[in-house]
N, C-alpha and C positions, 0 to 999 in steps of 0.2 A: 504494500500500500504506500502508497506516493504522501511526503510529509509536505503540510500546508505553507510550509517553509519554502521549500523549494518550490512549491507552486508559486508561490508570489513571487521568487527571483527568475525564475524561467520568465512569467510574465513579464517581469520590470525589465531584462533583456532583448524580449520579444518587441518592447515597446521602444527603448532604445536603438533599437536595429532598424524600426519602422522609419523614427524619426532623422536619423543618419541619410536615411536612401533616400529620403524627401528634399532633404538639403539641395542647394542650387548654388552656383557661386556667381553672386552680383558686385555690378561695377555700378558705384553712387560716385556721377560726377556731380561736386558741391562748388558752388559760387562762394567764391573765400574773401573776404576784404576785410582788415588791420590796419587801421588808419594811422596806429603807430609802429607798422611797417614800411606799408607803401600807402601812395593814392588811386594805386591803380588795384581793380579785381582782377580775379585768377580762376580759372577753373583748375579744380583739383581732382583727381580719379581714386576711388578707394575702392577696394577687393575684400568681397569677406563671403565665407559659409554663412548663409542664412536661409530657415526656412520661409518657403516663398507664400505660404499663410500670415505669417507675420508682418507687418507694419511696419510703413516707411519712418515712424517714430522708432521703432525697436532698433531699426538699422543704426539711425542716427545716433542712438545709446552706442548700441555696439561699438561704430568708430570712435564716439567722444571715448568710451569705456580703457578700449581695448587697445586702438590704433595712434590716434590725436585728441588729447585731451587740452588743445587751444581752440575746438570746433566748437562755436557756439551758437547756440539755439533757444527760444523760448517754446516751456510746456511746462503744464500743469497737472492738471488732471487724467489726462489720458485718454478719455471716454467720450471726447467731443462735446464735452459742455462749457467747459472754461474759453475754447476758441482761441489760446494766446499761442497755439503751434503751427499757423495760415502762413502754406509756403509757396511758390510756384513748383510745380512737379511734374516733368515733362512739358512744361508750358501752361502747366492750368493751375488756379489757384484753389487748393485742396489743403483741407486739414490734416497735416501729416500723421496726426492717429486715427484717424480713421479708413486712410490709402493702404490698402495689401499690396503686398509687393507683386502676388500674381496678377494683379488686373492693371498693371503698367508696364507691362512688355519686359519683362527682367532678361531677354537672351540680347536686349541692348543697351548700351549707358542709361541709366535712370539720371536724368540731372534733379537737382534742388539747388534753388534759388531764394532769396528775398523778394518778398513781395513787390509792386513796382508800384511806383509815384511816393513814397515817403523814403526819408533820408536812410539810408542804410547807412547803423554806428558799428556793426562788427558780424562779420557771416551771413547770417541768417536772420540777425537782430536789427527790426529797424525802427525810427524816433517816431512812435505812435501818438505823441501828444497834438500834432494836428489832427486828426483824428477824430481823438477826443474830447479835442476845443469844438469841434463841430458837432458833435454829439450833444454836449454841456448848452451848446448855442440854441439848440433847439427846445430847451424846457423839459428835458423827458420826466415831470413827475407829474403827478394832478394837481391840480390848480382848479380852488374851489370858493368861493367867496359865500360870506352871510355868517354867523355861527358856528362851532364844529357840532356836529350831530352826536346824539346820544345814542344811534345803532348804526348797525352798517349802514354804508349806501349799496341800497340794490337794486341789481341790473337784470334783465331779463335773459334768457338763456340769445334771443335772438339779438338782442343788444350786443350780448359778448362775441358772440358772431359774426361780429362788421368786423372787428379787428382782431379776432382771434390767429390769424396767420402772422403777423406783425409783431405779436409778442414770443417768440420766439427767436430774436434776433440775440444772439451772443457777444455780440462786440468783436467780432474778430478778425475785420475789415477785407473779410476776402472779397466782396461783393464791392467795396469802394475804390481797393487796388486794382481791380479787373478793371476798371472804367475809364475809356479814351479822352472820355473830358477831366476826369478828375488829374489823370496823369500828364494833360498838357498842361493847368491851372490848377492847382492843390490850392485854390479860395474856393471853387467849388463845393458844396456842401456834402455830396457825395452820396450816395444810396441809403447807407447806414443811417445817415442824421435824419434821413429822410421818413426813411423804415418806423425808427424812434418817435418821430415827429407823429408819423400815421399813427401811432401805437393809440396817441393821446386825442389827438383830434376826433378819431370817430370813436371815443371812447363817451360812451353816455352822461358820466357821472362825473365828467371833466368842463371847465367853462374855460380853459384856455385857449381854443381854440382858436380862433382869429387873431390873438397875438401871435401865435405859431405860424400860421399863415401868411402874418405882413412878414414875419422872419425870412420866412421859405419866397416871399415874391420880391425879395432882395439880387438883384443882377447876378448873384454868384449862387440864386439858391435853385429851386425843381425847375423853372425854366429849360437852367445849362441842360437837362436830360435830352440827348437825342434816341432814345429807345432802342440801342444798340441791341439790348437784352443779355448783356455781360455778365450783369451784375446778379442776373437772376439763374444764367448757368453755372454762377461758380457760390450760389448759397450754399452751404453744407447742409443746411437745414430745411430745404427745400422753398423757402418762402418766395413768393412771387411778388419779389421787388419791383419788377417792371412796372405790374399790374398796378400795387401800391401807389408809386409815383404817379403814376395815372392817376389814380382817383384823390391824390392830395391837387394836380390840377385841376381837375375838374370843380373841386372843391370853392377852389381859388376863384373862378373864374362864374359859378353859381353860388357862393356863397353857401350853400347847401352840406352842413355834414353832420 
């Protein structure tokens, strides 16, 4: 009779052996910039055993870990809710824990990049504070005048439903650096502020509304949109920014929200 012991290490081999034969070996070519090295970017090429189920985040551990521990990057949480790991990847801007390695062609250079239209301060890392200056510009909290009340304010299920795709915005600016106007003029207000902005306006139980709006009909604000639809293929989160922007024009221009 065969001891339980040995059954689990046979397994725990079985399983090792599985994982082994899975393995692939990827090239991550990474956009490197050191501003107190040089002024100029470089692409770099790094080699490593990785399983090709795994995560263009894991990768990136692995090199910082293992290979170059000057490769820098932002991430937080890992799970696609934080948003602070929005990289270019192959050309498109994707949260790199959420990217498998299989569904980006691993039998050719994978590049990673920094986002594009903000200042890139070192690799992968770039100065998000315009960004979030345009975020902050837009009001994104409720704004309520009279009173404060002594129970909730409540909404109706169909109420929350005007803007319920909008509240799912993470901050993570892939949908602003994707965008051809933002990255010719960074005063542009940019998707995100805009996403934000919807969040509140057709939000029932908010009266900001038309402050937010004279915001947004400011020469740098929903206007700039030319409806490229950039900003709504590189949402992580599927939101249909496009759409949104639309209807904060519309808004604008019926008064209506």
């Amino acid at each position: 009779m065969s001891s339980p012991t040995l059954e689990k290490h046979s397994a725990a081999l079985d399983a090792a052996e599985n994982t082994a034969s899975q393995m692939i070996t990827a090239t991550f070519r990474i956009r490197r910039f050191n501003p107190e090295v040089s002024e100029e970017a470089s692409w770099q090429d790094f080699q490593l055993e990785i399983d090709p189920k795994e995560r263009v985040l894991d990768a990136l551990h692995k090199i910082k870990w293992d290979q170059d521990g000057t490769l820098t990057f932002r991430r937080s949480c890992a799970h696609g809710i934080c948003g602070s790991d929005a990289m270019r990847i192959n050309g498109k801007n994707r949260l790199a824990c959420k990217t498998l390695i299989k569904d980006i062609n691993p039998q050719k250079p994978i590049t990673v990049e920094a986002i594009k239209g903000l200042t890139v301060l070192k690799d992968l890392v770039v100065d998000m504070e315009p960004f979030f200056q345009a975020y902050r510009d837009v009001m994104p909290f409720l704004i309520t005048n009279g009173n404060e009340p002594t129970r909730e304010r409540r909404q109706t299920a169909e109420d929350r439903e005007r803007f319920d795709d909008t509240t799912k915005c993470i901050l993570c600016a892939a949908c602003t650096s994707s965008c051809p106007v933002f990255w010719n003029d960074g005063q542009y207000f940019g998707p995100a502020a805009i996403v934000n902005a919807h969040r509140f306006i057709f939000d029932s139980r908010d009266e900001g509304g038309e402050q937010r709006l004279e915001i947004l009909n400011d020469k740098d604000g929903v206007w700039r949109c030319r409806t490229t639809f950039n900003c709504t293929d590189a949402c992580p989160r599927g939101i249909e920014v496009t759409k949104a922007i639309q209807e904060v024009k519309r808004a604008l221009i019926t008064r209506r929200f």
